[in-house]
C-alpha positions as CSV (number, residue, x, y, z in Angstrom):
1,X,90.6,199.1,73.9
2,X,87.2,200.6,72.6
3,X,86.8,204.3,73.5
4,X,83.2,205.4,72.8
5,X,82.4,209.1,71.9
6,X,78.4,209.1,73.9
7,X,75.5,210.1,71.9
8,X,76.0,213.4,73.6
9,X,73.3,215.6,71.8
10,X,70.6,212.8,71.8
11,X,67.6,214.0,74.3
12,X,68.5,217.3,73.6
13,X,69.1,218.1,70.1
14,X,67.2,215.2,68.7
15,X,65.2,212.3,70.7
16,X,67.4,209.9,72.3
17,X,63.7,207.2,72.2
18,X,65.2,204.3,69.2
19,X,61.9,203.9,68.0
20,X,60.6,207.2,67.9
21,X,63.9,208.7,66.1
22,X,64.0,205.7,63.3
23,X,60.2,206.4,62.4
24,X,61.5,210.2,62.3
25,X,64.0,209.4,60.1
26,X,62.3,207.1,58.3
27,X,59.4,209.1,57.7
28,X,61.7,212.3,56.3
29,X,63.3,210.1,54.3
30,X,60.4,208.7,52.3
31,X,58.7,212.3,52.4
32,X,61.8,213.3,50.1
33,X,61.3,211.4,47.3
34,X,64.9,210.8,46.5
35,X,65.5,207.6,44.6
36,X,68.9,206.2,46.2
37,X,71.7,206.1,43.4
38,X,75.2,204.2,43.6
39,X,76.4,207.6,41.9
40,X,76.1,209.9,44.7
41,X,79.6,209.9,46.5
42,X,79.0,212.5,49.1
43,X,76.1,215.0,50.5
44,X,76.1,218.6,52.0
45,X,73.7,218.4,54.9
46,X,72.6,220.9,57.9
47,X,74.0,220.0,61.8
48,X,70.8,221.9,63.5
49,X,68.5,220.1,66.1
50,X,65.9,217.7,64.3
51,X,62.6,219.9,64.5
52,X,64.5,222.4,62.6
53,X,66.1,221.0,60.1
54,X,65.9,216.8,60.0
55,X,63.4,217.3,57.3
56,X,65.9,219.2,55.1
57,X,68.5,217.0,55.8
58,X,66.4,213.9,54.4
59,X,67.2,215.4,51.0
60,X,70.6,215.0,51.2
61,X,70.4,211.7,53.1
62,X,68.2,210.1,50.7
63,X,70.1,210.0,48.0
64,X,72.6,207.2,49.6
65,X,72.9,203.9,48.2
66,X,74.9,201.9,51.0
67,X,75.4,198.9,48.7
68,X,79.0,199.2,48.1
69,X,80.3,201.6,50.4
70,X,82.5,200.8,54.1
71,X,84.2,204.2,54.8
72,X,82.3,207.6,55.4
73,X,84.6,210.5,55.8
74,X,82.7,213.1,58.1
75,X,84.1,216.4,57.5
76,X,82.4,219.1,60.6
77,X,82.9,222.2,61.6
78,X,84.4,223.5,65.2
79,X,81.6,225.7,67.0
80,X,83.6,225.4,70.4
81,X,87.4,224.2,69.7
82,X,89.5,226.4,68.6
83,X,92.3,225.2,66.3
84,X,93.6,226.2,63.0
85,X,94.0,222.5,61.7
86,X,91.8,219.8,61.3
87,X,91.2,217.2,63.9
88,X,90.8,213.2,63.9
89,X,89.0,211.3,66.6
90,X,90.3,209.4,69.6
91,X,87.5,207.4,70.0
92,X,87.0,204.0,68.8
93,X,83.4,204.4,68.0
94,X,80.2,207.1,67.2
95,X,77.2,206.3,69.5
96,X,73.7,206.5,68.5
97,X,70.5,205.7,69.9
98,X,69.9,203.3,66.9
99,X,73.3,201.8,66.3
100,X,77.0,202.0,66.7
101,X,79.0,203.6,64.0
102,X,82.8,202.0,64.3
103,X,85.6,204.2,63.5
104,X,88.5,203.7,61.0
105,X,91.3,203.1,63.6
106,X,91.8,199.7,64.2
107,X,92.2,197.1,61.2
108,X,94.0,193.4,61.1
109,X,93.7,193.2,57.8
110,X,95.2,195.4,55.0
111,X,94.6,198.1,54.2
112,X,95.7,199.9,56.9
113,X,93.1,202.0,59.0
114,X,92.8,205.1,57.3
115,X,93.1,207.8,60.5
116,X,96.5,206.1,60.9
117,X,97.1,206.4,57.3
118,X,95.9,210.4,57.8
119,X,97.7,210.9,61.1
120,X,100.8,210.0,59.4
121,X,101.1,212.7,56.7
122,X,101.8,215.2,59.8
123,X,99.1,217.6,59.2
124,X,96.5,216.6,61.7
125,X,96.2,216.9,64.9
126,X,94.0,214.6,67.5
127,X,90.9,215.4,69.2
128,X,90.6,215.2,72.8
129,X,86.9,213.3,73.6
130,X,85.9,216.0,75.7
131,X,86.2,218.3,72.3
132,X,84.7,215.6,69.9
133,X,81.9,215.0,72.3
134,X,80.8,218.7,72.9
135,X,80.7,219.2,68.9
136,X,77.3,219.0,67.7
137,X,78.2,219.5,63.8
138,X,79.3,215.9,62.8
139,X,76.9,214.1,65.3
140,X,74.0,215.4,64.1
141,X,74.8,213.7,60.9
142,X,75.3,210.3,62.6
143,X,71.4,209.1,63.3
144,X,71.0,209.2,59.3
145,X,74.0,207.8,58.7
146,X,73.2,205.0,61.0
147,X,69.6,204.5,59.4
148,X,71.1,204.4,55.9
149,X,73.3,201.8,56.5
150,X,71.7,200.0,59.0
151,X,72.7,196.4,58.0
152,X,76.0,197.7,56.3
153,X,79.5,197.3,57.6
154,X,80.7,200.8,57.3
155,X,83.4,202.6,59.5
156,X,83.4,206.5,60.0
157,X,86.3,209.1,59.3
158,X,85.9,211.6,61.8
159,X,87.6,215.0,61.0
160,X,87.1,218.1,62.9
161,X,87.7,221.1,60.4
162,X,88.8,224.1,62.3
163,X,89.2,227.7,61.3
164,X,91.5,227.0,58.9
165,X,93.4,229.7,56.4
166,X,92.4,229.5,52.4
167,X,96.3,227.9,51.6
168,X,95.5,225.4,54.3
169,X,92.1,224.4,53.1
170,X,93.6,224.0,49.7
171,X,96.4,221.9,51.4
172,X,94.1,219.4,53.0
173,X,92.2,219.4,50.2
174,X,94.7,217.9,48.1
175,X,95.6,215.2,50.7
176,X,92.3,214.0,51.2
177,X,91.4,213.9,47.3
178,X,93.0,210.6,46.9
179,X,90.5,209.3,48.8
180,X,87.6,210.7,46.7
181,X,88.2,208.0,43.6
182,X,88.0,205.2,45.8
183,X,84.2,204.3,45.1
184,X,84.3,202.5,48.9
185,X,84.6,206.1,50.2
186,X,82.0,208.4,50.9
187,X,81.5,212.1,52.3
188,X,79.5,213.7,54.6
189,X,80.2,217.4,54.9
190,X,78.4,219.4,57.7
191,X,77.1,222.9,57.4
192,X,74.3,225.5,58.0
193,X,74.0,228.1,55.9
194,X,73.0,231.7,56.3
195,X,72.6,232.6,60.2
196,X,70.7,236.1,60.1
197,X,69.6,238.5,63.2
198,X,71.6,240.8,65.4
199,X,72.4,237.7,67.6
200,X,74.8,236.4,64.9
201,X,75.7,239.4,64.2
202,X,75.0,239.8,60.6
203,X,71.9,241.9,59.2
204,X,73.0,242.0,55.4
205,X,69.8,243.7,53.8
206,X,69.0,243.8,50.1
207,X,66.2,245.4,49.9
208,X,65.5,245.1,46.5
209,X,64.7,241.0,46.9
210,X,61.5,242.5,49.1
211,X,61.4,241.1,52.4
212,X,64.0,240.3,54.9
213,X,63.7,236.2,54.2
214,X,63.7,236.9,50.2
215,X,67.4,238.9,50.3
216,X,68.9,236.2,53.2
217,X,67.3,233.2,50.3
218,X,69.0,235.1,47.1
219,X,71.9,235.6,49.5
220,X,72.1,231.5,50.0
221,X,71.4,231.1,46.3
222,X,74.3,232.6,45.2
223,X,76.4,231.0,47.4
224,X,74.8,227.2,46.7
225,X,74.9,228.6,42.9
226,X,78.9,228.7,43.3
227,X,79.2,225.7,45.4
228,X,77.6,223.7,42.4
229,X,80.3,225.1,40.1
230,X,83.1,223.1,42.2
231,X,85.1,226.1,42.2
232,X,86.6,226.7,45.7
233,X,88.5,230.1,44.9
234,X,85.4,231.2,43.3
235,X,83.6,230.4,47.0
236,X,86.6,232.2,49.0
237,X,85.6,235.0,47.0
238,X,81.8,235.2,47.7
239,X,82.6,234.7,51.0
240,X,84.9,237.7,51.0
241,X,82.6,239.7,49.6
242,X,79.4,239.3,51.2
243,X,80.2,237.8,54.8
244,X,77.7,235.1,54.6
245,X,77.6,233.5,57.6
246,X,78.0,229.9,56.4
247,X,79.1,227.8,59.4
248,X,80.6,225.0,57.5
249,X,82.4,227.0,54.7
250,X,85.6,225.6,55.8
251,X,84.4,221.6,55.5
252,X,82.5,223.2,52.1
253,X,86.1,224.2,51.0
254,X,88.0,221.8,52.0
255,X,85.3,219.4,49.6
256,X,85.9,220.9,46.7
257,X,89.6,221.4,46.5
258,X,89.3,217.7,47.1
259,X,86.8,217.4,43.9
260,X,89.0,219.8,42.0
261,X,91.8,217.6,42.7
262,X,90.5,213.9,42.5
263,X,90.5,212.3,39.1
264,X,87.0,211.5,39.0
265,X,84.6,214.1,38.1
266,X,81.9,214.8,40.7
267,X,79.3,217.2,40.6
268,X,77.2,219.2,43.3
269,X,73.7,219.6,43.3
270,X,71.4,221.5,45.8
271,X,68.2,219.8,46.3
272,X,66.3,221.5,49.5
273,X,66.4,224.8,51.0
274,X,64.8,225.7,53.8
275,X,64.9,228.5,57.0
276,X,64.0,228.3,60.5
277,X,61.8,231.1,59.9
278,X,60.9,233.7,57.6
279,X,62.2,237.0,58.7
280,X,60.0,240.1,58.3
281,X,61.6,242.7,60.6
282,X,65.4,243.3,61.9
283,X,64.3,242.3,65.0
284,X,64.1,238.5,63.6
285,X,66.7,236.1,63.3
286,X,67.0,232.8,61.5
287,X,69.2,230.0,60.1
288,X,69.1,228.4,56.7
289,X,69.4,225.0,55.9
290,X,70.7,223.4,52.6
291,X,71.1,220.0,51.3
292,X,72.8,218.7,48.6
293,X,74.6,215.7,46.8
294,X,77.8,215.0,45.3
295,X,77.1,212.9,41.9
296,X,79.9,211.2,39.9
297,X,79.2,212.2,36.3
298,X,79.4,209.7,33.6
């Protein structure tokens, strides 16, 4: 029986009009540049509303070549759910205002669908729609995904990350990395980067970088720096030490354990950076958007 998670953010978020969201998309997605490669297994991409960071996200986006891919494993954050595990989806299929996005559940063929394959390893638990439906993080990924494989028969992996301990995120890590050297399989990992301002609650100030934006963007750097490395303990620590307040560092995390322990080697590189604004005084706030794609080295 189909059980459809609604388009919940559209109208809101990002416009819920078809036309006027493909031209949107379209239009970022030519701005970028990006020539499509059959390399790039997986992207980094910000969850924001559209007129803040759908440009951004175009660079992540536009690297996809849809040709041979049929599974896309979206790994979000919880803003509003709190679990310490990681969550499939109930529903049947992603909503958008340009197309349907099937999910992996139901299969008459072999393989078998792989959220029953995931369920059965014991470590996840299942998301009520109510909770799926109110998370904005791996939605706002879906109108992309939809427009980059419009005409491709693709079916999504929904997985809620929650706030999960390092030894869990190392855990998953490892049982998801199987899935990283099938070349079907691809990865979309939701996350904003630095939220700055006293309504986050976090005014980190180095005021040696000059201005307030300057010290929140070498903040970023060095976390996007360490990201590219693929080393995840290497991350824990910068988080540790400096706070940042990274929204998806547990999806981020839980990506490169799986790198680290896949047998292909992928690499991680940041193509777009860009913040909501630039802040000059400490009564400012902004959020920072990254984008970047996973490559499989030759």
């Amino acid at each position: 029986m189909e059980k459809v998670r609604q388009a919940s953010h559209a109208g809101s978020w990002y416009t819920d009009n078809p036309t006027k969201l493909s031209s949107d998309l379209e239009e970022w997605l030519r701005a970028s540049g990006l020539t499509k490669s059959p390399h790039v297994r997986g992207v980094i991409a910000p969850h924001a509303g559209y007129s803040y960071s759908g440009r951004a996200a175009a660079y992540a986006f536009g690297n996809i070549d849809p040709t041979n891919i049929s599974r896309i494993f979206l790994l979000g954050p919880s803003h509003h759910y709190y679990t310490p595990r990681c969550a499939l989806s109930t529903a049947t299929v992603y909503k958008t205002p340009i197309g349907d996005l099937p999910v992996d559940v139901e299969n008459i063929y072999s393989p078998p669908p792989v959220i029953k394959e995931i369920r059965a390893m014991g470590k996840f638990e299942m998301m009520d729609l109510r909770v799926d439906e109110a998370e904005h993080s791996m939605e706002m990924h879906l109108p992309y995904l939809a427009k980059v494989f419009q005409g491709h028969n693709v079916k999504v992996v929904p997985i809620l990350v929650g706030s999960v301990s390092a030894a869990s995120e190392a855990m998953y890590g490892e049982l998801l990395a199987r899935y990283v050297d099938d070349p079907k399989n691809f990865f979309s990992v939701s996350s904003d980067f630095c939220h700055w301002g006293s309504r986050f609650n976090y005014v980190r100030y180095d005021k040696s970088h000059g201005p307030i934006h300057k010290s929140i963007e070498a903040l970023d750097q060095m976390g996007m720096d360490i990201i590219e490395t693929g080393d995840p303990d290497a991350f824990k620590k910068y988080l540790l030490e400096f706070d940042n307040t990274i929204c998806g560092r547990h999806p981020i995390s839980i990506f490169l354990h799986m790198l680290k322990h896949c047998s292909s080697k992928i690499k991680i590189n940041f193509l777009r950076y860009e913040q909501s604004s630039q802040c000059q005084t400490m009564r400012d706030s902004s959020v920072s958007y990254a984008s970047a794609a996973a490559k499989l080295e030759s």
